[in-house]
N, C-alpha and C positions, 0 to 999 in steps of 0.2 A: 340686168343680164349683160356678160360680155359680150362682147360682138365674134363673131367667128374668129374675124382676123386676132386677137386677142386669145383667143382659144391656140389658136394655132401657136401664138409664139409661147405661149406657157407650155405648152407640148415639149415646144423645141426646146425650152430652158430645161424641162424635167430630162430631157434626153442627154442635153450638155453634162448635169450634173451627174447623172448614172454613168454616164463614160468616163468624166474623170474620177468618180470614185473609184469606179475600175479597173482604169488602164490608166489614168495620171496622177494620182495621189505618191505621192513621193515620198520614198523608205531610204533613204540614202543612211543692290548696290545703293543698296540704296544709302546715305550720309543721315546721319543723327541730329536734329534741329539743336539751336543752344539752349542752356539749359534755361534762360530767362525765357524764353517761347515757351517751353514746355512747362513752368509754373502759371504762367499765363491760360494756358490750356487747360492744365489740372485743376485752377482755382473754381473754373467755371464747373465745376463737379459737387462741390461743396462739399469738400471730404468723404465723399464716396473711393471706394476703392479701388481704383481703375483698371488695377493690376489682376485683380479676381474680377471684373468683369470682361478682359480679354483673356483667363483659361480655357482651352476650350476644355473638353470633356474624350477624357480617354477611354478606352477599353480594349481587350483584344479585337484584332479586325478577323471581323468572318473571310472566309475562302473566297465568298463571291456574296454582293450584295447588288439590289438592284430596287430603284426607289419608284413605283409606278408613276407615269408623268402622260400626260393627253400628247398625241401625236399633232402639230401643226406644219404646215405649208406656208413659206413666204410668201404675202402677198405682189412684191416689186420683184425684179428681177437682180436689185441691191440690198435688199432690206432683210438679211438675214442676222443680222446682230438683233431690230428689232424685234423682228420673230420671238427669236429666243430669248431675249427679254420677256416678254409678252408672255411668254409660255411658263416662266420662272416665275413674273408676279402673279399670272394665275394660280399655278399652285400652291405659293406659298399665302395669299390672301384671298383666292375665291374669288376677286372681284371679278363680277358679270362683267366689266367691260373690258374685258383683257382673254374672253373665253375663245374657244379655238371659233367655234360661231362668228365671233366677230372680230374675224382676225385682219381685217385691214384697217378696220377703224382704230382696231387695239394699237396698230405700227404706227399708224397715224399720229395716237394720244403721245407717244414717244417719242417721236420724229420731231412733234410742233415743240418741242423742250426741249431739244439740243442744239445747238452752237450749228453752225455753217463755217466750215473754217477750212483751207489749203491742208491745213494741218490735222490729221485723222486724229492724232492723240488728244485733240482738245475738240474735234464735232466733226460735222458728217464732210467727208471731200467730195462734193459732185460738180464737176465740170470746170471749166475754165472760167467760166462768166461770174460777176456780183448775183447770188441770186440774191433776190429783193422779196419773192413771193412762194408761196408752198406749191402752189400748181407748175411752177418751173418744178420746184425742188423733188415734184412727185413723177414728174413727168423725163427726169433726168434719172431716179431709182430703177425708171426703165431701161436703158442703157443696156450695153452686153455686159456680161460680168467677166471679170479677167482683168481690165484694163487697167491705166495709173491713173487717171482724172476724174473718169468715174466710179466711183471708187469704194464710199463704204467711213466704216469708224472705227478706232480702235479701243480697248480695253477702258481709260481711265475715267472718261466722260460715264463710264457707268456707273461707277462707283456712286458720284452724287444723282444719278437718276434713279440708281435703287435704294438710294438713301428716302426719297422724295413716298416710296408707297413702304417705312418703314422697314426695310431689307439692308443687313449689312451687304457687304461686299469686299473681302480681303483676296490680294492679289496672291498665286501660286506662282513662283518663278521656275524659272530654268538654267540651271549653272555649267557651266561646262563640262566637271569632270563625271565620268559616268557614277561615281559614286552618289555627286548632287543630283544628277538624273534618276536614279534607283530612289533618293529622297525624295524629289518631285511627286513621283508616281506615289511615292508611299503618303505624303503630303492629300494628294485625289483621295484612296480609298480612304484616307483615317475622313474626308472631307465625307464622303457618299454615305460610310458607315452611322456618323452624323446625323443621315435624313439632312445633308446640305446638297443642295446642286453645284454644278461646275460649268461657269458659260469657257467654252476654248475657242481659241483663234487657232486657224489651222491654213497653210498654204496648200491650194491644187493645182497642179499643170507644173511645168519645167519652165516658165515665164520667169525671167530673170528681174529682182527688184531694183529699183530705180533709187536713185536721191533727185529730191526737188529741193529748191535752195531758195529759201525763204527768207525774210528781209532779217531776219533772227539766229539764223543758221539752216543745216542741212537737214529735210525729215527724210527719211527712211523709208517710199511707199513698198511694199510685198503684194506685186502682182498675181491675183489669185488670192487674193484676203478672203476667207472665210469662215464663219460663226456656227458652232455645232452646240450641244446642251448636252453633259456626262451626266451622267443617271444611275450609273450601274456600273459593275465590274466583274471580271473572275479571274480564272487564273490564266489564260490568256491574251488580255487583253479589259478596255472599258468599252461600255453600252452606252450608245447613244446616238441622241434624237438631232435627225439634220432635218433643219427647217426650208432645204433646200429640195430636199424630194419627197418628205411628210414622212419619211420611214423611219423607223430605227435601224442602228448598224452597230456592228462589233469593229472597233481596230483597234491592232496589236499594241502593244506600250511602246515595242520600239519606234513605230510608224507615228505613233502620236507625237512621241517628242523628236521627229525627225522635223514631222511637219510644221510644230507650235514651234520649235527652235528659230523662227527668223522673227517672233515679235518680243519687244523689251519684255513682255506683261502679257503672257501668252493666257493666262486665267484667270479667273474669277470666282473664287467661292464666295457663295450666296445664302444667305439663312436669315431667318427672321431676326432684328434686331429685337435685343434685351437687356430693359435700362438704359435704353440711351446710348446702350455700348459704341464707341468710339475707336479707333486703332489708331495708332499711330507710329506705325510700320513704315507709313511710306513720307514723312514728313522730310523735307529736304530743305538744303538753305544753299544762293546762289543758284547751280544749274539746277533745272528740273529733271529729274532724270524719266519723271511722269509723262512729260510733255514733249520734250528736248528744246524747252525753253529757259534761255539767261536771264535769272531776273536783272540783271546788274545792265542791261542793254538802255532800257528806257531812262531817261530824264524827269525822276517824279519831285513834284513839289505839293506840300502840304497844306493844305489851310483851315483855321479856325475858324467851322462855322456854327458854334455852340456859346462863344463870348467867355466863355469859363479857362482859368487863366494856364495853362498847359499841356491843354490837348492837340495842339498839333506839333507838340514837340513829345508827346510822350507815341503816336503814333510813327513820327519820325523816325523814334528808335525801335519801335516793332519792326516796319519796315525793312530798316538798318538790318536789324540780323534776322531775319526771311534773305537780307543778300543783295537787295533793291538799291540803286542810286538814286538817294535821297540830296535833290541838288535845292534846299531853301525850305520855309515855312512862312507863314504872313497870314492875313484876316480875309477871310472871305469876303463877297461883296454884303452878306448879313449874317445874324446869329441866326437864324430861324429854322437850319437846318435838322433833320430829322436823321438819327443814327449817322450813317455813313453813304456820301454821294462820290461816284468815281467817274472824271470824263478822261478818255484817250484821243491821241488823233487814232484818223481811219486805220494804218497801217500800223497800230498798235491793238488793233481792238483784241488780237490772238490773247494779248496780255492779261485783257478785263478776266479771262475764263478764270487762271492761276491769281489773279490779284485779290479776286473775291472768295477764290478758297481760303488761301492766308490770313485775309482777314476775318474770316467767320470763324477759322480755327485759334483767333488768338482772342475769339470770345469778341467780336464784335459784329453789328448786322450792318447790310449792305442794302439801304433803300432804294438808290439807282444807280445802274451802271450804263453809261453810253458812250458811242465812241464820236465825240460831235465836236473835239477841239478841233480847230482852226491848222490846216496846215503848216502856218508859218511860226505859229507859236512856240517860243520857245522851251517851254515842255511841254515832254511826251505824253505826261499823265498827272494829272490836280486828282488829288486824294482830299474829300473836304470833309472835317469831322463834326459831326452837328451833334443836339443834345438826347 
């Protein structure tokens, strides 16, 4: 049972978020990997198709479609991305422990698999402090909402969480000109008509965003970061479920993309993966445009720890063109190593999230990542390739 006081502020949170729907809601590139990655990529397919298994499936779109979906409730007073997560794996796989019923434990299962990081594009932002432990990190999801530190996660990190319960996840942009905006929108319904959901990132309030300047560069926080689930459509507008007051709601198309218009990677279409399917849409080489991470910043050096006579030079040039400062290669202290071990220093660790996509996407696995180099070490990152 909650306690009163508990009661009480979830009252007040439900009341924040009806007022700014109401009265504050605001109506005012990605580069081609090289082509030796992407054979690297495709090998791992073994002659499969690739290309027919990213068509989607066309038809005329109905006037209005609307896909039923369980209503839920955030259980933190930050946790409305996991919400909506939660509510996405539910319906698309039924799992019992993702049902609205068990809908804290469901944020939770989600929560303990994400990154903690400064950086929203790569894990969750809560607070100024190293959290070390989940009961900080749960107890910081309590926070007011609105703010820059506490804060929330943005689009990319989900990509490989809904990869994890078998769910693709391709991103929906937003371009400048209203022409690519009228696409946008037409991009949702062709998505809903599907039977695909749509997670959106949406700003509430007139709270002006910030830059935080991070030992990598500038992130981009959007005060008033907030997580809805598209469901529906018609001719005025899309239907959908905020995990912030339990309700559903209709808003306009132009208010939608007034609102999503301040995150790189404003959406998320979501659909059960088939075959394995794969995209690779959003593969970059150098800056991340996913993260707004440089691979070219860190100091990585290589090492063989499989004994077999070329593998740390053949991952050297993966590396290489992913974009990465590859500064040396040499033997590790043994051969005994198992696939792929990666250490960073502390103030690299943002790194491990983007280092360990790159690598599993050029067909290789990642046994352990930590961030436990030595600060004075002269590189930033040992990449060690075992058997």
């Amino acid at each position: 049972m909650r306690s009163r006081k508990a009661i009480v502020v979830g009252f007040v949170l439900f009341l924040i978020y009806t007022i700014f729907w109401f009265w504050f809601f605001e109506t005012p590139q990605t580069k081609n990997i090289k082509s030796n990655i992407k054979q690297q990529v495709y090998s791992a397919f073994s002659g499969k198709d690739t290309a027919a298994l990213n068509t989607p499936t066309y038809r005329p779109l109905p006037q209005a479609y609307e896909i039923p979906i369980d209503s839920r409730r955030q259980s933190f007073n930050l946790s409305c991305e996991f919400a909506g997560a939660s509510g996405i794996i539910y319906h698309f796989t039924n799992n019992q422990d993702f049902s609205p019923a068990s809908e804290e434990e469901a944020e939770k299962k989600l929560i303990d698999k994400a990154w903690i990081s400064r950086n929203p594009n790569v894990g969750i932002r809560m607070g100024l402090e190293n959290i070390t432990d989940l009961d900080t990190l749960y107890k910081n999801l309590n926070e007011w909402f609105g703010g820059s530190d506490y804060y929330g996660i943005h689009a990319p990190p989900f990509i490989d969480l809904f990869a994890k319960y078998k769910l693709t996840a391709k991103p929906i942009y937003i371009n400048d000109s209203s022409q690519n905006e009228n696409s946008t929108i037409s991009s949702i319904k062709k998505a809903i008509a599907n039977n695909h959901l749509v997670m959106a990132w949406i700003k509430i309030g007139y709270t002006k965003s910030v830059d935080d300047y991070l030992s990598y560069g500038a992130i981009r926080i959007i005060r008033g970061e907030h997580t809805i689930i598209i469901n529906g459509y018609d001719q005025n507008g899309v239907i959908v479920m905020d995990p912030g007051t339990g309700l559903k709601r209709n808003i306009e198309y132009r208010s939608l993309i007034d609102a999503s218009s301040f995150f790189p990677m404003p959406f998320l279409e979501v659909y059960k993966n088939v075959d394995n399917e794969v995209s690779f849409d959003n593969l970059t080489i150098g800056f991340d445009t996913m993260t707004g991470i440089d691979r070219s910043i860190p100091k990585i050096y290589v090492e063989n720890g499989a004994g077999n006579t070329g593998v740390a030079n053949q991952m050297r040039d993966i590396l290489k063109d992913f974009g990465y400062s590859v500064i040396g290669t040499g033997n590790a202290d043994n051969f005994n190593y198992q696939d792929i071990t990666i250490k960073t220093k502390k103030g690299f660790s943002d790194f491990l999230y983007i280092l360990k996509r790159d690598i599993k996407i050029a067909s290789f696995a990642v046994a352990s990542a930590s961030a436990d180099l030595a600060t004075d070490d002269t590189k930033d990152i040992v990449v060690i390739v075992g058997k």
